[in-house]
C-alpha positions in Angstrom: -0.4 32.4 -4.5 3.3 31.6 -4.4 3.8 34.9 -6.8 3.1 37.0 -4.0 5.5 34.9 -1.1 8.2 33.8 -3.6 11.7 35.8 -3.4 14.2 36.1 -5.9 16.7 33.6 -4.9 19.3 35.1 -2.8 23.1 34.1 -4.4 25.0 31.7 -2.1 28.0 33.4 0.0 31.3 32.6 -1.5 32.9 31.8 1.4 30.8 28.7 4.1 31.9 28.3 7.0 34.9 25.9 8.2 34.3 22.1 7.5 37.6 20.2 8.0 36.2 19.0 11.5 33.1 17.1 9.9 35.3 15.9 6.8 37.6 14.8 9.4 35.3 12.8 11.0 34.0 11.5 7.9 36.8 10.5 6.7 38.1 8.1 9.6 34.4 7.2 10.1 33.3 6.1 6.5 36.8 4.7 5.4 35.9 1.4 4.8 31.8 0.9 4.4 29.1 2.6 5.6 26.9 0.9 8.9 23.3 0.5 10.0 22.8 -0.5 5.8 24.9 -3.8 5.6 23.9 -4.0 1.7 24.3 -0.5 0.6 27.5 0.7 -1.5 30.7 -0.6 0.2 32.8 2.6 0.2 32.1 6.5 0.6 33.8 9.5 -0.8 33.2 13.0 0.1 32.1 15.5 -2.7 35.7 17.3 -1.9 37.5 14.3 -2.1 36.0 13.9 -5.4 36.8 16.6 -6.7 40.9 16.1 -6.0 43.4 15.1 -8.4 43.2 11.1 -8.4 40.9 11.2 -5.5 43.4 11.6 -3.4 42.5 12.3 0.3 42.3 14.9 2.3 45.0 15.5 5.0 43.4 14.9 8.2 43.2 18.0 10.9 45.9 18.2 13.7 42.8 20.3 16.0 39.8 16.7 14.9 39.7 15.0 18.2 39.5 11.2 18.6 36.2 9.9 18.0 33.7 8.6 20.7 31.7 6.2 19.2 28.2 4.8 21.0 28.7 2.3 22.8 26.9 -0.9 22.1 25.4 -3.2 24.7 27.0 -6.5 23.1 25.8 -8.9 26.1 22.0 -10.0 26.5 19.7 -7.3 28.1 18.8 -9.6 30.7 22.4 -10.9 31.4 22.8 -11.6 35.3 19.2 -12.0 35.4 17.6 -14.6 33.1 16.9 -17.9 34.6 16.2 -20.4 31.9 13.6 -23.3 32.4 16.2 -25.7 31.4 19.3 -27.1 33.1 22.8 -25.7 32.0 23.4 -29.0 30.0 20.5 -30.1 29.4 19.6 -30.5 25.5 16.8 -28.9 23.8 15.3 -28.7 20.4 17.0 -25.4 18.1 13.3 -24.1 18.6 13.4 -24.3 22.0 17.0 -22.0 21.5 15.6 -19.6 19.6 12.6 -18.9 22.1 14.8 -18.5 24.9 16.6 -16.4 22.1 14.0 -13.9 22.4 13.1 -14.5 26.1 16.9 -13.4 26.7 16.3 -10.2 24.6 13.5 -9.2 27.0 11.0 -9.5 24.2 7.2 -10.5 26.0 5.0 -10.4 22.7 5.9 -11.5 19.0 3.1 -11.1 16.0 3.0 -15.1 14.6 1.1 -16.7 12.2 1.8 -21.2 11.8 2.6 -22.8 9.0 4.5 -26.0 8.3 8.0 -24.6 8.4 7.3 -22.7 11.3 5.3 -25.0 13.6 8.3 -26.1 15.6 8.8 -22.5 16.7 4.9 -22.4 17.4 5.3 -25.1 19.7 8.6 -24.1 21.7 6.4 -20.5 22.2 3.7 -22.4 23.7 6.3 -23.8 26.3 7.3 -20.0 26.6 6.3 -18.1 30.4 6.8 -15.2 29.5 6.2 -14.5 25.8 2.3 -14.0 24.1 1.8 -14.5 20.5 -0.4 -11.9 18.9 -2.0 -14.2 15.8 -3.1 -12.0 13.3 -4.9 -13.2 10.4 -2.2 -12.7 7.6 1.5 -12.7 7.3 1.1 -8.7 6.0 -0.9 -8.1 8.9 1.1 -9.4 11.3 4.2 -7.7 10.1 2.5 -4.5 9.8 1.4 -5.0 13.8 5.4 -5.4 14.5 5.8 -2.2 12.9 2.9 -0.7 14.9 4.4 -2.0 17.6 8.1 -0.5 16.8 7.1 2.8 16.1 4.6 3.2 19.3 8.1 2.1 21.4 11.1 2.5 19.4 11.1 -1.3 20.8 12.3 -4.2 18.3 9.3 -5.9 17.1 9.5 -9.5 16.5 7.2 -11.2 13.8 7.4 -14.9 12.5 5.8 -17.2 10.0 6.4 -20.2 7.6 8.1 -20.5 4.6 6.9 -20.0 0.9 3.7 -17.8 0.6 3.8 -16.7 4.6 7.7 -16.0 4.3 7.0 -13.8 0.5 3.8 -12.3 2.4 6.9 -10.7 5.0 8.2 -8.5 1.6 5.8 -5.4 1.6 6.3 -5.3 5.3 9.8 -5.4 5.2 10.3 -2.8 2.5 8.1 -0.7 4.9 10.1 -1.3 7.8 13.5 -0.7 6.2 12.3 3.3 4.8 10.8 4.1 7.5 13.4 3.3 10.0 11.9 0.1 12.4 13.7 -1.8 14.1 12.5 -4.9 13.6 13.5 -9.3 13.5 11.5 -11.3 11.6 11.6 -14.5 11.8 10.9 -17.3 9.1 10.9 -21.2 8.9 12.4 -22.6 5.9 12.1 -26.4 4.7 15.2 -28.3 5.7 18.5 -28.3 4.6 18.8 -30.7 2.3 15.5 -29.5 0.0 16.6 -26.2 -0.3 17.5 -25.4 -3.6 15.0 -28.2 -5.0 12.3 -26.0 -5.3 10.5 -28.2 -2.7 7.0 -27.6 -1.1 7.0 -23.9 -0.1 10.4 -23.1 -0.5 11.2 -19.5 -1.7 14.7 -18.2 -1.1 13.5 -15.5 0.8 17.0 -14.3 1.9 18.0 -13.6 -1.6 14.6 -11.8 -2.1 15.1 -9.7 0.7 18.8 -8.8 0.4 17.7 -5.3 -1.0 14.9 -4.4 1.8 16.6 -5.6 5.1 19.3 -4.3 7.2 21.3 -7.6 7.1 19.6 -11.6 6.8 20.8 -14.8 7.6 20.1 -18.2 7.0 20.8 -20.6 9.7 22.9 -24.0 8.4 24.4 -24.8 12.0 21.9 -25.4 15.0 25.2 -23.9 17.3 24.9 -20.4 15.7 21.5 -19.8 16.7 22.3 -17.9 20.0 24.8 -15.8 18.2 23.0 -14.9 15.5 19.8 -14.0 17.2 22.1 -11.9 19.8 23.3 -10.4 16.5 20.4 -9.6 14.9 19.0 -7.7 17.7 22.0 -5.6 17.9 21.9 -4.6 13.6 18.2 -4.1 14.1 18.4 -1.4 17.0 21.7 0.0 16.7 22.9 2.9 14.1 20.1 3.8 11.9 17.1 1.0 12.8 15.9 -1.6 10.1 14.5 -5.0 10.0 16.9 -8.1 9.7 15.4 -11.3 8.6 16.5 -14.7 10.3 15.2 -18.2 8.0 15.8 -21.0 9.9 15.4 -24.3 8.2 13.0 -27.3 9.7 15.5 -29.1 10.6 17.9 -26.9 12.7 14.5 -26.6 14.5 14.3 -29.8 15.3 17.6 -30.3 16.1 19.2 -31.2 19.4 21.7 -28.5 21.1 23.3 -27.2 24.2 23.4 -23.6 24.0 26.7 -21.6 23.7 25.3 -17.7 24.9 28.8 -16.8 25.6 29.6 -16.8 22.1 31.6 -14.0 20.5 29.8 -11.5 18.1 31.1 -11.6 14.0 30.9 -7.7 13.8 33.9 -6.4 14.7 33.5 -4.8 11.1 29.9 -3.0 11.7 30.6 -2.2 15.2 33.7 -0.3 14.2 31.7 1.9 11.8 29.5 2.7 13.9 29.2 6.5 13.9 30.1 8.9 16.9 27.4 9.2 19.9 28.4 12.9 19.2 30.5 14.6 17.0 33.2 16.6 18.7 33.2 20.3 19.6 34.8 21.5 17.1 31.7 20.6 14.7 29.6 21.2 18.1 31.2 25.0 17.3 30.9 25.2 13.5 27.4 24.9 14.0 27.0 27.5 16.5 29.1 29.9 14.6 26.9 29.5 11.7 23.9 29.8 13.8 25.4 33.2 14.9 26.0 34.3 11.3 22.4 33.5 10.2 19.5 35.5 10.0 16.6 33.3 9.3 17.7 30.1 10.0 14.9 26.5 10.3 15.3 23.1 11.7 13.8 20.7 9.4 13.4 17.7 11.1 12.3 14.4 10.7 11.7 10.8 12.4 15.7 10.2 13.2 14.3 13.1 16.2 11.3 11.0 17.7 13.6 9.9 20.2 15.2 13.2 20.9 12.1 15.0 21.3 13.4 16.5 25.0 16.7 17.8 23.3 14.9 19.4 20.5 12.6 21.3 22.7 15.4 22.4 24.3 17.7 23.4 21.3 14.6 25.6 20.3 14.2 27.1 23.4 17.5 27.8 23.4 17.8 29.5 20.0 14.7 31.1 19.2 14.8 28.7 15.6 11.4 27.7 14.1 10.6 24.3 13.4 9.4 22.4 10.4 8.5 18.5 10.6 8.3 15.5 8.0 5.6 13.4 8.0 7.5 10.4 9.8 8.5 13.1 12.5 5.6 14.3 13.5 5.0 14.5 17.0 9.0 15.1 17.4 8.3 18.8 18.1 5.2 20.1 19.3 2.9 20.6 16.5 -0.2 23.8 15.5 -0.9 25.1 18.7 0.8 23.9 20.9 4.2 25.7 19.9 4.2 29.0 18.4 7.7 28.1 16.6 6.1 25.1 15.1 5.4 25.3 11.3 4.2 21.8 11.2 4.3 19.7 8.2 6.2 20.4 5.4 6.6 19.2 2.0 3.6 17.9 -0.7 0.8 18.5 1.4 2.7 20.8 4.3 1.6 23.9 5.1 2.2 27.0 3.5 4.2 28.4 5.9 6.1 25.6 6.5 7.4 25.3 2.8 7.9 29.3 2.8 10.0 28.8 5.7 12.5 26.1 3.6 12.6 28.4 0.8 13.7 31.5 2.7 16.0 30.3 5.1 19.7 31.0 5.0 20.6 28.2 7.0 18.7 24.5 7.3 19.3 22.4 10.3 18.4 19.0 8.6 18.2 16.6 11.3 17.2 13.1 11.7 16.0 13.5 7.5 17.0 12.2 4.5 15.5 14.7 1.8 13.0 12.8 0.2 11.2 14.0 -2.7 7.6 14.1 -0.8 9.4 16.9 0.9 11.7 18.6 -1.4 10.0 18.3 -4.9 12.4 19.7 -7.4 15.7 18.8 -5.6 17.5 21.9 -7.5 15.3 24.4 -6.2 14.5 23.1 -2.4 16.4 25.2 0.2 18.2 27.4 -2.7 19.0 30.0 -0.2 20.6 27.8 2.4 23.6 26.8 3.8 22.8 23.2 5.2 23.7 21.0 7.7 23.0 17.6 7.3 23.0 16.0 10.9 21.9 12.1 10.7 22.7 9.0 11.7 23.3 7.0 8.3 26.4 8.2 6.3 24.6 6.4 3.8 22.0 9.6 3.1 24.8 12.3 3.7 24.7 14.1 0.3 22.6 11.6 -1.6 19.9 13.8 -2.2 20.7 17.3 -1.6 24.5 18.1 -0.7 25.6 19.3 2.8 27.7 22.5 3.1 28.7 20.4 6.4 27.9 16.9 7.0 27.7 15.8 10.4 27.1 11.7 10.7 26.0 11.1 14.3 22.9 10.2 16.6 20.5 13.1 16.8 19.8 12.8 20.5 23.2 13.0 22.2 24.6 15.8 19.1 21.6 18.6 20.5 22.2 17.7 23.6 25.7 18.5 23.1 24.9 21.6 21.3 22.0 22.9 24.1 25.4 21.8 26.4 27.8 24.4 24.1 25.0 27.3 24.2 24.3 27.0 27.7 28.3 26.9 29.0 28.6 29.8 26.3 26.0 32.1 27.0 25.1 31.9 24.0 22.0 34.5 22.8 20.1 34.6 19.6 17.4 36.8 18.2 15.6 35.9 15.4 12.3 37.5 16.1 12.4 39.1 12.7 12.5 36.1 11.1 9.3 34.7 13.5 7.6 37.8 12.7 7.8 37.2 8.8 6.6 34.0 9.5 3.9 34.7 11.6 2.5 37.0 8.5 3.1 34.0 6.5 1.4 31.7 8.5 -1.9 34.7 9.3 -2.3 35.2 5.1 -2.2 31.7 4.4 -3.8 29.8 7.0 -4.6 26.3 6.9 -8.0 25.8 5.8 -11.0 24.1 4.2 -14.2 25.8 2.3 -17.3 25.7 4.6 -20.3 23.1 2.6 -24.0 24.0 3.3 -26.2 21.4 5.0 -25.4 18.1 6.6 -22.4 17.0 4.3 -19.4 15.5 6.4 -15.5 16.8 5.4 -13.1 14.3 6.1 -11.3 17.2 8.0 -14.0 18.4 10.2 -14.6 14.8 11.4 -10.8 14.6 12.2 -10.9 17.9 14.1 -13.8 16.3 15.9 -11.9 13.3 16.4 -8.9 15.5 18.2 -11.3 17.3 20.3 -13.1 15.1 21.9 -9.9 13.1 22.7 -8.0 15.8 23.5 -5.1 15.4 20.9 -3.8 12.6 23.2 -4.4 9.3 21.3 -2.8 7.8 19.2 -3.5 7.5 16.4 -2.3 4.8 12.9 -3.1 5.8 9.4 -3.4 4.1 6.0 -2.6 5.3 2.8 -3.9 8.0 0.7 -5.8 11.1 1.5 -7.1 10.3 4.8 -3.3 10.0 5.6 -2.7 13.9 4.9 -5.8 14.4 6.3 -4.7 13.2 9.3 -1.4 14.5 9.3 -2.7 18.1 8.8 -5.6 18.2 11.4 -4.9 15.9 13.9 -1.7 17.4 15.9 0.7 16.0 17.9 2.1 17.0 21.4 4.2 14.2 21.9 6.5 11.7 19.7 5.4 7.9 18.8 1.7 9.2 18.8 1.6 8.7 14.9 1.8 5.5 13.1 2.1 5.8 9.7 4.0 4.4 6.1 5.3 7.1 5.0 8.5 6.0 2.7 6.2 3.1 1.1 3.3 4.6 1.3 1.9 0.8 2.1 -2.0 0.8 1.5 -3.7 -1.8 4.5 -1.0 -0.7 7.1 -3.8 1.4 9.1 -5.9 -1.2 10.7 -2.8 -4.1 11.7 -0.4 -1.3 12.6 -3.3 -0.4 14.8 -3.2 -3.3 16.8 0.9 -3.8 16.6 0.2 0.1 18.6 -2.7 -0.7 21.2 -0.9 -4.2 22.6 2.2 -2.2 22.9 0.5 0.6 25.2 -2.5 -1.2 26.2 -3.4 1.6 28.4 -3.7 4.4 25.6 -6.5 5.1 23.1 -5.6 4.0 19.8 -7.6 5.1 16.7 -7.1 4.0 13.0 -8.1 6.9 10.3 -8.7 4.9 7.6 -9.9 5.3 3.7 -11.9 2.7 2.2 -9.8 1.3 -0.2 -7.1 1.3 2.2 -9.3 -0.5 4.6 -10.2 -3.0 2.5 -6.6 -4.3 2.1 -6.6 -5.9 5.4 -10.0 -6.5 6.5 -9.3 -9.6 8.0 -7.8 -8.4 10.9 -11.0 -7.8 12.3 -10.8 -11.4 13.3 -7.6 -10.6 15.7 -9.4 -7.9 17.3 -11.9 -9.9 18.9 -10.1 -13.0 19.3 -7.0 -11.0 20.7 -9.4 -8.4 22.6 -7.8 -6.1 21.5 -9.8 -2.3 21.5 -8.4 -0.6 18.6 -11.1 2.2 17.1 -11.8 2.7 13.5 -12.8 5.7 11.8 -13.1 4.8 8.4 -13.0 8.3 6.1 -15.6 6.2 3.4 -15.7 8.3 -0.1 -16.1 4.8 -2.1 -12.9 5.8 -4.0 -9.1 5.6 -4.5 -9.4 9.2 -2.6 -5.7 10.5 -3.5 -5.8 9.1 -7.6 -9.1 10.7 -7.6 -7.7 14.1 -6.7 -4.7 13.6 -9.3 -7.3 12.6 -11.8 -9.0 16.0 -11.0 -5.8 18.1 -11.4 -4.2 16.2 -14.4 -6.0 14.0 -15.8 -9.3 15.9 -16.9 -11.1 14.1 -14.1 -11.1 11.0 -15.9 -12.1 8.4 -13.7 -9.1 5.4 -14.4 -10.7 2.6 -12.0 -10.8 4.3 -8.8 -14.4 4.3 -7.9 -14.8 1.3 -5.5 -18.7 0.8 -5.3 -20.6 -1.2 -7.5 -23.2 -0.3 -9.8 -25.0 3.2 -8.8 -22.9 5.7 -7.0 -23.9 6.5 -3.2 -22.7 10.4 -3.5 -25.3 10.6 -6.3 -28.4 9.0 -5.4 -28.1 9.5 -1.8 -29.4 6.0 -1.1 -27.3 4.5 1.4 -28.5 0.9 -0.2 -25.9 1.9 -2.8 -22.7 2.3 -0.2 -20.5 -0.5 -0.8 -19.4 -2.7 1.1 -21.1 -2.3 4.1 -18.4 -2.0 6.6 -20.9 -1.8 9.6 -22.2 -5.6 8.4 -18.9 -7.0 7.7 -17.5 -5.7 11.3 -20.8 -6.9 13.0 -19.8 -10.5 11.1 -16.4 -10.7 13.0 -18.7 -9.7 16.5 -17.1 -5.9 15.9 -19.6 -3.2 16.9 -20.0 -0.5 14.6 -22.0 2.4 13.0 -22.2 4.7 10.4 -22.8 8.5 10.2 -23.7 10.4 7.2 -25.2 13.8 8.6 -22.7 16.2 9.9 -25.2 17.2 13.0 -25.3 13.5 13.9 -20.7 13.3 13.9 -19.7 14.3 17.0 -22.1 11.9 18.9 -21.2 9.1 16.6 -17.4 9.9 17.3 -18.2 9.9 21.2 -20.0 6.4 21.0 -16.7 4.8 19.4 -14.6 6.5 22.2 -16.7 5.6 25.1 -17.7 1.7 23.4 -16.0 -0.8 25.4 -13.0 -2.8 23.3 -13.2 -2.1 19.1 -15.8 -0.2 17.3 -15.5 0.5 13.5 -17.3 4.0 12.7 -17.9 4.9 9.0 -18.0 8.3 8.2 -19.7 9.2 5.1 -17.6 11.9 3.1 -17.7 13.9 -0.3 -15.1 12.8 -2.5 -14.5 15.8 -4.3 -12.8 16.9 -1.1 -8.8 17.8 -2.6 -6.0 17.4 0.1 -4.4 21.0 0.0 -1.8 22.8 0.3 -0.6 20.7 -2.4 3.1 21.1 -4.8 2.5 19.1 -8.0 5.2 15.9 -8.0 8.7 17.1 -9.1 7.1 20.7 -8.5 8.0 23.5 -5.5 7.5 26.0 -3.7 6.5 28.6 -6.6 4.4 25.7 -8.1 2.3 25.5 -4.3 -1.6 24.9 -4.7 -4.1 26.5 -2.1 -7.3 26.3 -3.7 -10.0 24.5 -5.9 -11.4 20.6 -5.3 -13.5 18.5 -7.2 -15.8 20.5 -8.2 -13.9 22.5 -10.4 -12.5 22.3 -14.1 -8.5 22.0 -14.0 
């Protein structure tokens, strides 16, 4: 297929455009360390520095204005308005500090789970007005709901448990949280002071563990730092690029006696002064137009940095007539399918066709909000050959680490196409690239996306999500483990809106579908949530059926059930010979051979029942949409298992390390590889 799209690579123009604005900016922004990643390398050096005798520096612009930075909201949100429940010198217990803490930060709902270290904290929440504890039924689940939680919102999510096992149960989450962007605070008890170190009953170090997958941690010693440190943590968490900051607070600095300080002054002078530029200045603002002027089949590839920009981005295309290709964390950001005719959707691994054809043909990329992983770029020396690029994010710390930028522009997404919709509008600016939207429309007509038709009453995991966005009108929202249920999702279940997806994409964390799910629904209580879930994925975090009733909380499941590890199953198909490496999850004889539905295993309808969750399964395509409409109409949760084939292959598909040339279109598991 890609023989009869693929271009000879166009040579690269010897001259770019100007960049001594953005180096500029650059260099008096990233002089010292980079922000938002308080443990990533300590100094940055741009790729023409480099190259310079002795790495000398390059002499700053007369015509670089003076940077504006974004502004940072250093007080408590609820400054001038918070009345505390206890008198201004009154003592309290450190717990008691730390909930007013969060009650000062305007947080209403943390995800909790007790334990010895943590029962202080427990307590003060019960003396709490204003704050509900959502008690999942495992540290991994309730972390997972925080991130649920963040990326319904863009809200910092708080989570909390113990020390030991409940504060090493945090690290998958936190890993999560940190590649994927959410803001997050979790909280941990740790045994007091004067055990740690003696390897004492449930003691881990869990700041040193999570030095590598947080933002920034800290562990309390002084009772009197709480109310700064909290304030602080906040601030790291939700400011530059978002992450998760860890707080372990010892038993005893619980327990301890205290009379607040929240006038205390911030430590990070350092961070705040790195902060990048709320926009970078018009000079950049005009390099970019220029180049937009100069190009000829330009694409905005854009990713979950643009969730929160999603008004300007409609507006920049409007604007310019430029079509639009989205990650898998970005989804949502722009339009997707139909609802947008310069929406290519997805691209990467398992994007569409046109989508990828679009990257490969483009003479300038508009990278924004991205960091070019290698889901989406494959074979980093032959992804976006043609192009000149423009790296627009938040985090100096991805400008060229991946794929180098012709010109780098560190800033927030949100105000810097605002300021460029701004500069078009003032200019009159006019583009035409209806050429280029023509050659893509062809693209897109040739190689639509698609599935082979089955005879008879056999379910495809993407006809029951098509059924899924029909009948709810594309408007819920909808969490996702991992696997191929994920790309199913992704591919037929479009987004008209932003923070309508809740998936792991950087991770790729198996058992994030169900708790996320609930971290989603208590955040917008009003909206339909719905996990699309695999099996195996499913499986991961079970328990959480518990929370749902106890919590009443009226997630939907629609478990895509093929009885295996779908995604190594399709990689064992196109690799490995179809040898089956342990990823058939049934026991004994195999449901999509006998038929028998005795042989489907586990039975998620009983287990669900067991936890006072109705449910249902479907295995006849005539009987889907019904079953689908039951789970949307049931009152509170409902787990629907949908029987699938799982020879079913996730496609378009470019092989790891592959691209574009190397894109697969057809075959499943039914055929010989």
């Amino acid at each position: 297929m890609a023989s009869m799209i693929a271009a000879k690579p166009l040579a690269r123009p010897a001259t770019m455009f100007a960049r001594q604005g953005a180096v500029e900016e650059r260099r008096q922004m990233l002089a010292s360390s980079t922000t938002g990643r308080t443990t990533k390398k300590a100094a940055f050096v741009t790729r023409a520095q480099a190259k310079r005798p002795n790495g000398s520096k390059m002499v700053a612009s007369a015509a670089a204005p003076p940077i504006e930075r974004i502004k940072v909201q250093v007080d408590y949100p609820t400054k001038g308005t918070f009345k505390s429940r206890f008198g201004d010198n009154e003592k309290r217990k450190g717990a008691d500090v730390l909930v007013e803490a969060l009650e000062r930060e305007g947080v209403d709902l943390v995800f909790a789970y007790p334990g010895g270290a943590s029962m202080e904290i427990h307590q003060a929440l019960t003396r709490s007005k204003t704050i509900r504890n959502i008690l999942c039924r495992h540290e991994q689940g309730e972390i997972f709901a925080a991130e649920g939680y963040g990326m319904a919102t863009g809200r910092t999510a708080v989570c909390i448990a113990t020390s030991g096992p409940g504060a090493t149960n945090l690290v998958t989450g936190l890993a999560d949280a940190m590649l994927d962007s959410v803001p997050m605070v979790a909280i941990t008890g740790q045994v007091p002071r004067a055990m740690i170190g003696t390897d004492g009953f449930q003691e881990t170090p869990i700041v040193e563990i999570t030095r590598q997958i947080t933002k920034h941690n800290y562990l309390v010693t002084n009772v009197d730092d709480l109310p700064r440190v909290m304030r602080e943590a906040f601030l790291l968490a939700n400011t530059g690029r978002p992450g998760p900051v860890l707080v372990d607070i010892p038993k005893d600095i619980q327990q301890m006696l205290t009379i607040p300080d929240w006038n205390q002054e911030l430590k990070l002078g350092g961070y705040l002064s790195r902060l990048p530029p709320a926009c970078p200045s018009n000079l950049v603002l005009q390099q970019i137009i220029q180049a937009l002027s100069t190009s000829e089949k330009p694409m905005l590839y854009v990713g979950g940095g643009c969730l929160d920009a999603s008004k300007e981005l409609r507006e920049f295309v409007e604007a310019t007539g430029i079509p639009v290709a989205q990650t898998l964390k970005g989804l949502g950001a722009f339009p997707m399918g139909k609802y947008h005719p310069k929406s290519m959707d997805m691209l990467g691994m398992h994007g569409t066709v046109v989508a990828n054809y679009s990257i490969d043909h483009a003479d300038l990329l508009l990278a924004v909000g991205v960091r070019f992983d290698d889901r989406v770029t494959g074979k980093l020396e032959k992804f976006a050959t043609r192009s000149r690029i423009v790296h627009i994010d938040i985090d100096p710390a991805e400008i060229d680490k991946n794929k180098p930028a012709h010109m780098p522009v560190c800033a927030d997404s949100k105000p810097t196409l605002r300021g460029l919709c701004d500069m078009i509008k003032d200019q009159d600016k006019k583009f035409d690239f209806s050429a280029w939207q023509t050659e893509l429309d062809g693209v897109r007509e040739k190689f639509p996306m698609s599935y082979p038709p089955v005879n008879g009453e056999l379910i495809q995991p993407q006809h029951a999500i098509e059924v899924l966005h029909e009948l709810t009108g594309g408007k819920a929202i909808i969490s996702t483990g991992v696997g191929q249920h994920q790309m199913f999702s992704a591919q037929w279940y479009p987004f008209s809106e932003p923070r309508n997806w809740i998936t792991s994409g950087g991770l790729g964390s198996m058992g994030f579908g169900l708790p996320s799910a609930i971290g989603a629904q208590v955040a917008r209580p009003d909206a339909l949530v719905v996990d699309i879930d695999g099996d195996g994925s499913f499986l991961m975090n079970i328990q959480e059926l518990a929370t749902l009733t106890a919590e009443n909380i009226p997630v939907k499941m629609m478990i895509i059930n093929n009885q295996h590890l779908g995604m190594v199953v399709q990689w064992e198909d196109r690799f490995y010979k179809a040898n089956r490496a342990h990823t058939f999850l049934g026991v004994d004889n195999e449901y999509h051979i006998t038929g028998d539905e005795v042989d489907i295993f586990p039975d998620f309808v009983t287990v669900a029942q067991g936890f006072r969750v109705p449910g249902r399964r479907v295995t006849r395509r005539s009987d889907l949409r019904a079953a689908i409409q039951e789970m949307i109409d049931t009152p509170g949760p409902f787990l629907l298992d949908v029987m699938v084939p799982h020879s079913e292959h996730v496609l378009p598909m470019i092989p790891g390390g592959g691209s574009f040339e190397d894109i697969i279109t057809t075959g499943s598991g039914h055929d010989t590889f």
